[in-house]
KEDO-780151 format. One record per residue (C-alpha): residue in three letters; x, y, z. Coordinates in steps of 0.02 Angstrom, whole numbers, plus 50000, padded with zeros to 5 digits. Example, Ala and Ser with C-alpha at 12.3 -4.5 7.8 and 13.67 -1.06 7.14 Angstrom:
BEGIN
+------+-------+-------+-------+
: code :    px :    py :    pz :
+------+-------+-------+-------+
:  ALA : 50615 : 49775 : 50390 :
:  SER : 50684 : 49947 : 50357 :
+------+-------+-------+-------+
END
This chain:
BEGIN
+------+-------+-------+-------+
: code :    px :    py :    pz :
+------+-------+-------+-------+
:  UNK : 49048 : 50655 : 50639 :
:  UNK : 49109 : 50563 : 50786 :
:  UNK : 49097 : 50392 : 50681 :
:  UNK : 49164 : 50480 : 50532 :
:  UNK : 49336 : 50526 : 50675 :
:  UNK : 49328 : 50336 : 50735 :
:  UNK : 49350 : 50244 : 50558 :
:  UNK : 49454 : 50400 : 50527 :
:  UNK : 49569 : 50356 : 50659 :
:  UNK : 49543 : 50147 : 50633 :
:  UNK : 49619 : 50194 : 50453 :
:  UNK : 49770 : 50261 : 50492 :
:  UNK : 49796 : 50139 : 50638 :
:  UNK : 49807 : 50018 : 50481 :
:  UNK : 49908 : 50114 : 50374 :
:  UNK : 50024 : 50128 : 50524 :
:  UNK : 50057 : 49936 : 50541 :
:  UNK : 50066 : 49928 : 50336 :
:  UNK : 50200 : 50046 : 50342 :
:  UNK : 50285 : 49970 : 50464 :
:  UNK : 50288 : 49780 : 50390 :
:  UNK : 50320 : 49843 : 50224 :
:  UNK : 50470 : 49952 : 50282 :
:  UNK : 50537 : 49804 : 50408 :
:  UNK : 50502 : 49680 : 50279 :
:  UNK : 50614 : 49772 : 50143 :
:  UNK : 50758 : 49808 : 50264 :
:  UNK : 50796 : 49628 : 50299 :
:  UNK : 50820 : 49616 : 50099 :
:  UNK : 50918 : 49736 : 50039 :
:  UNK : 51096 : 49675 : 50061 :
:  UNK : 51051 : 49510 : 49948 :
:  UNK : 50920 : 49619 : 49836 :
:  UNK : 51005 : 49796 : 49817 :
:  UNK : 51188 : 49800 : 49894 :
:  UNK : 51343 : 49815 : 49802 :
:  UNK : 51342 : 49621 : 49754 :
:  UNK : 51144 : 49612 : 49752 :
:  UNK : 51032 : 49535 : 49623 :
:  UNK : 50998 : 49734 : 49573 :
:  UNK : 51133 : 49842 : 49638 :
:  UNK : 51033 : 50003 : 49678 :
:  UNK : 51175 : 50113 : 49624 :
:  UNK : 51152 : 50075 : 49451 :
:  UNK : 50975 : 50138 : 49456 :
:  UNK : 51035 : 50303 : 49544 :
:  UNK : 51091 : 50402 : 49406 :
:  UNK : 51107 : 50580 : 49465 :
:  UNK : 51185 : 50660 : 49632 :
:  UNK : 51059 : 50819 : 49650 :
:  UNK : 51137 : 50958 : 49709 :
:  UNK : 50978 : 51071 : 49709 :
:  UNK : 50805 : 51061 : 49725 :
:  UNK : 50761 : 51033 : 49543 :
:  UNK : 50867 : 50901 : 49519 :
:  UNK : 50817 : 50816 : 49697 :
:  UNK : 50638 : 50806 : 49617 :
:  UNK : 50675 : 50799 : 49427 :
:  UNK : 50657 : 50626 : 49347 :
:  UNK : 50666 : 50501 : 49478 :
:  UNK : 50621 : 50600 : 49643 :
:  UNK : 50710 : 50513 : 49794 :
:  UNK : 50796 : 50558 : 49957 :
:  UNK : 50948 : 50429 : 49882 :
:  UNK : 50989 : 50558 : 49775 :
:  UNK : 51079 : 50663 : 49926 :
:  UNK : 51165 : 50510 : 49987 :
:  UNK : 51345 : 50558 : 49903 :
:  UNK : 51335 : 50723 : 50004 :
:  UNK : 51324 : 50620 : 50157 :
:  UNK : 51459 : 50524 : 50138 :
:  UNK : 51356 : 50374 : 50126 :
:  UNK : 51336 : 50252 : 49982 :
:  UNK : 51157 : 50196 : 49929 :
:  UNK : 51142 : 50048 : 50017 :
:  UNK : 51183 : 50126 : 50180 :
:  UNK : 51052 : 50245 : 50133 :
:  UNK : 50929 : 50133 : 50095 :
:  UNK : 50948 : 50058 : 50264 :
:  UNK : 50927 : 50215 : 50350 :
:  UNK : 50764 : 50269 : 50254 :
:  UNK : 50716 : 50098 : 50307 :
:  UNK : 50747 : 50119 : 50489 :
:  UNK : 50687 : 50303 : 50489 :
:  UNK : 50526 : 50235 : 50414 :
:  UNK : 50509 : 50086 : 50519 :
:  UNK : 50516 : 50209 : 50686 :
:  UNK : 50399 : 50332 : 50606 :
:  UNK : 50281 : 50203 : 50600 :
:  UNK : 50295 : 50102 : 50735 :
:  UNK : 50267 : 50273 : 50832 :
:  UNK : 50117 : 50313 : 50735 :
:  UNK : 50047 : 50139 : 50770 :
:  UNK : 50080 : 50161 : 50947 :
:  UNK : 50021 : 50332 : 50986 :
:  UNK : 49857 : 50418 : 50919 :
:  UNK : 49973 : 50580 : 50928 :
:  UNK : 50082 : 50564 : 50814 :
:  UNK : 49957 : 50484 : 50667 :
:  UNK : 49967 : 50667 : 50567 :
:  UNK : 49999 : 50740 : 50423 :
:  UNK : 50191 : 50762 : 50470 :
:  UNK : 50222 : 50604 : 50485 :
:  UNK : 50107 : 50504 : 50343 :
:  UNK : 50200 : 50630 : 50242 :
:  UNK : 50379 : 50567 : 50300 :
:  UNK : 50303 : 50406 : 50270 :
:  UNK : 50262 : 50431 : 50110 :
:  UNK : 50417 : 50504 : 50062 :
:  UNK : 50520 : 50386 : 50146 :
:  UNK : 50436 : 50226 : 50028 :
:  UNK : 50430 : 50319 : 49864 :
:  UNK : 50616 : 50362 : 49865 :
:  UNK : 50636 : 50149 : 49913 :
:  UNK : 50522 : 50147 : 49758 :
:  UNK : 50621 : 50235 : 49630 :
:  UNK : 50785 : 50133 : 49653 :
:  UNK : 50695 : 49947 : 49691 :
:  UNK : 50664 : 49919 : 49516 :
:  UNK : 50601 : 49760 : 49462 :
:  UNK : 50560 : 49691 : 49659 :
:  UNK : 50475 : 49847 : 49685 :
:  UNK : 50354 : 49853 : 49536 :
:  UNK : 50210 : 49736 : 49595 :
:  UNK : 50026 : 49801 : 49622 :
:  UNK : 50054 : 49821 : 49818 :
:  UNK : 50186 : 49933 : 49798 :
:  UNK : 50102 : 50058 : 49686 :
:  UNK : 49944 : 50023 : 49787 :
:  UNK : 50044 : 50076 : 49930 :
:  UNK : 50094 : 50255 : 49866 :
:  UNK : 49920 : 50305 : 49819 :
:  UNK : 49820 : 50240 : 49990 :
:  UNK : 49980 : 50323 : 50084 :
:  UNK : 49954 : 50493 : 49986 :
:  UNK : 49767 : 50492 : 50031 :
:  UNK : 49835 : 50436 : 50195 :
:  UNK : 49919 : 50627 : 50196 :
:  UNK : 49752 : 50711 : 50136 :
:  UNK : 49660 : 50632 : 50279 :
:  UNK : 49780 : 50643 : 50422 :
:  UNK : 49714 : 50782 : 50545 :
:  UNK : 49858 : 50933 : 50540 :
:  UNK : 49918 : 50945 : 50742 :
:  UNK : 50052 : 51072 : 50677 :
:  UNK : 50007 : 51209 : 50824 :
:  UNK : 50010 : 51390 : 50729 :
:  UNK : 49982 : 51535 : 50857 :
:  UNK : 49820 : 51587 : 50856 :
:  UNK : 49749 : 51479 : 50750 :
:  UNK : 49651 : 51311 : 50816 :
:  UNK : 49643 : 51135 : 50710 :
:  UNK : 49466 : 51030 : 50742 :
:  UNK : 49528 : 50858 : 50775 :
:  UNK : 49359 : 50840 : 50614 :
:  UNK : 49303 : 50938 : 50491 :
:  UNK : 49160 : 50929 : 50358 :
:  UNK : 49277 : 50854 : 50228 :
:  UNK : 49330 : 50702 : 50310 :
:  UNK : 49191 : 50604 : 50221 :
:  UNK : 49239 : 50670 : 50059 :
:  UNK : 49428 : 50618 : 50087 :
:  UNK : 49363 : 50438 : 50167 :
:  UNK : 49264 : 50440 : 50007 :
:  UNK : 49428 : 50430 : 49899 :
:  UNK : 49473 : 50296 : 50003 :
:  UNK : 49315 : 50195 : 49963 :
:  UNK : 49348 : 50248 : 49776 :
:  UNK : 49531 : 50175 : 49772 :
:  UNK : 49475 : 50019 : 49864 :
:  UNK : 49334 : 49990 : 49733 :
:  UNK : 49447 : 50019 : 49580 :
:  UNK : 49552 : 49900 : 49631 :
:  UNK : 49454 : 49767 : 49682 :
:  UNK : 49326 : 49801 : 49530 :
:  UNK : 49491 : 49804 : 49400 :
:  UNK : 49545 : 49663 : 49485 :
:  UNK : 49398 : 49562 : 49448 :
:  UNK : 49390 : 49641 : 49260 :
:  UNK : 49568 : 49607 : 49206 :
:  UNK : 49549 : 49413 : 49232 :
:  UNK : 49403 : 49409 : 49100 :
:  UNK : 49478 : 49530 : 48987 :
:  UNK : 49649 : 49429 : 48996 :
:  UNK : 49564 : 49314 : 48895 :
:  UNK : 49649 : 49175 : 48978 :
:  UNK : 49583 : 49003 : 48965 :
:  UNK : 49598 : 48950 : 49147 :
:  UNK : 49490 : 49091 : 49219 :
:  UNK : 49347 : 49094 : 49069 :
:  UNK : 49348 : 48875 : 49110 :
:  UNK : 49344 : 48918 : 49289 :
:  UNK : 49499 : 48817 : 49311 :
:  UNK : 49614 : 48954 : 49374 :
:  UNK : 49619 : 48895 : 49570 :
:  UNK : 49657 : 48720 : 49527 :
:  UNK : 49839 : 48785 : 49522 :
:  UNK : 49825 : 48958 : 49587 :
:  UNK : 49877 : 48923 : 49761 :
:  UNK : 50026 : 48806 : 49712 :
:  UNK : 50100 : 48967 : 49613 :
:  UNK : 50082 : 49109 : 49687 :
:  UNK : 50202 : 49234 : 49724 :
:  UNK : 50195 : 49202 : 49914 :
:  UNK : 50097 : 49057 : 49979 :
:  UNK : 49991 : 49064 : 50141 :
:  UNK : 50012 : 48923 : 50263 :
:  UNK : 49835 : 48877 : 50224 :
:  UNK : 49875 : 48889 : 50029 :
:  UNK : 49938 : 48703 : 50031 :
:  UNK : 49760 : 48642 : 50125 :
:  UNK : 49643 : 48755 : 50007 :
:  UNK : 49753 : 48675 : 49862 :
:  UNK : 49686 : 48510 : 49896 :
:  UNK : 49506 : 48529 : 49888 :
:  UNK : 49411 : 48456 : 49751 :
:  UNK : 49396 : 48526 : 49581 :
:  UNK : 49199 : 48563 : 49559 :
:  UNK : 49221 : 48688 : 49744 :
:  UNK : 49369 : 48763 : 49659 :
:  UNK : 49264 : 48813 : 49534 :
:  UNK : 49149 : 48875 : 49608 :
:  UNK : 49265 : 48980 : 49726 :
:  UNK : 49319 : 49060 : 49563 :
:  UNK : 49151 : 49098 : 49508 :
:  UNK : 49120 : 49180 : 49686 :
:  UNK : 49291 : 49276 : 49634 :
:  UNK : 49197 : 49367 : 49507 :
:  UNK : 49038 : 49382 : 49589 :
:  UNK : 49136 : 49460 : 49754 :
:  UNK : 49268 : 49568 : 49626 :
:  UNK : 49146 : 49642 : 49505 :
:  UNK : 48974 : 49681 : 49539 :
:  UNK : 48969 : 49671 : 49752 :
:  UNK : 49102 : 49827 : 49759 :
:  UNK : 48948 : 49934 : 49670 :
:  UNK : 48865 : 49910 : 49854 :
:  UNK : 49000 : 50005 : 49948 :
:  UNK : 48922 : 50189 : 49890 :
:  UNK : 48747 : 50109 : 49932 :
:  UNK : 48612 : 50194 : 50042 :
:  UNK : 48598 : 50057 : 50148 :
:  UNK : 48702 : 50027 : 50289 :
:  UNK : 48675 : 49839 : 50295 :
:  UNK : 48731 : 49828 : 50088 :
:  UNK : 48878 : 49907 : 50123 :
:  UNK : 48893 : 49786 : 50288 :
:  UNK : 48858 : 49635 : 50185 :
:  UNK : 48994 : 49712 : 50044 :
:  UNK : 49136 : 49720 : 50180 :
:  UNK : 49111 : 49537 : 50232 :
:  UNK : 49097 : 49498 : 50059 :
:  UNK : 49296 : 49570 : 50021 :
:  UNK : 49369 : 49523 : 50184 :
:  UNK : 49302 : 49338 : 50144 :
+------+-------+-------+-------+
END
């Protein structure tokens, strides 16, 4: 159990720092993306002012929603979910203390009601991937809530079933991810040709995107061969027996 507590702990460390680039990363955005003269105004996508519970969490469920009680218009809300999220996190990051269920929960909160008004910027992969590895985030965050006379383990038994689900979501996606590019059909990734202009258009280009870019055709190729080899069949090996399979699977993503 003690290593179960350590990659426990490691986890939400990284969910911590996720958090808080995707929640710094959005703030910077919203006046040009969402404000009043924005590419997507997020008022137009907040429909409803809830004045109870049920309404708070019917259709769209967001914290936005309360913003005309305030006093405050969306954008200004926006900006504070952003800041309240970008603290929450960077505290979480910094102290072991406060990585619990209160605050993944805030967390989690915090992003989907950025979610339900972001619209078209907000409906990539990462951002859906997001809400479901920060809801398991909530299910495996240890509970420091003190209750009098009751006392929380800082483990329990289930830990390795809810680190489990975590090893379930990451081998969905990187197994569907691997899938969907044969059963897109498209020429370029059935002719292996896919990298010769994959790094040139992608959404957002590494530095090192312009270097890989310029190697020759036949290693492209083969890189995207290695694509499916390293997307489909090695993600099998992270429920395997063996430690060293599931060793050699890690390398095998992170490469």
């Amino acid at each position: 159990m003690p290593e179960m507590k350590k990659t426990r702990d490691v986890f939400l460390w990284c969910m911590s720092v996720v958090y808080l680039f995707a929640f710094a990363s959005l703030y910077v955005q919203i006046p040009g993306l969402y404000g009043d003269n924005g590419v997507l105004p997020a008022k137009l996508a907040l429909n409803t002012e809830a004045n109870s519970w049920q309404e708070l969490l019917d259709g769209q469920p967001t914290l936005l929603k309360l913003t005309p009680k305030l006093g405050l218009d969306v954008q200004t809300g926006m900006d504070l979910l952003c800041l309240g999220g970008i603290l929450i996190s960077f505290f979480c990051m910094v102290s072991r203390g406060g990585r619990d269920v209160v605050s993944f929960t805030l967390l989690w909160m915090l992003y989907l009601s950025l979610y339900q008004v972001g619209q078209t910027f907000m409906w990539f992969q990462w951002d859906i991937l997001l809400l479901e590895a920060g809801f398991l985030t909530i299910l495996i965050a240890p509970f420091k809530i003190q209750i009098p006379k009751l006392k929380f383990a800082p483990s329990h038994h289930h830990d390795r079933i809810t680190m489990w689900l975590v090893k379930w979501l990451l081998f969905r996606l990187m197994f569907a991810s691997g899938v969907v590019k044969l059963t897109s059909k498209c020429p370029t990734w059935w002719g292996l040709t896919a990298l010769t202009h994959h790094f040139e258009t992608q959404c957002i280009p590494t530095p090192f995107a312009w270097f890989w870019h310029q190697f020759p055709t036949w290693f492209l190729k083969l890189s995207c061969a290695l694509t499916y080899v390293i997307e489909i069949p090695i993600p099998f090996l992270f429920f395997a027996p063996v430690r060293s399979l599931r060793i050699f699977a890690f390398f095998a993503q992170v490469c």
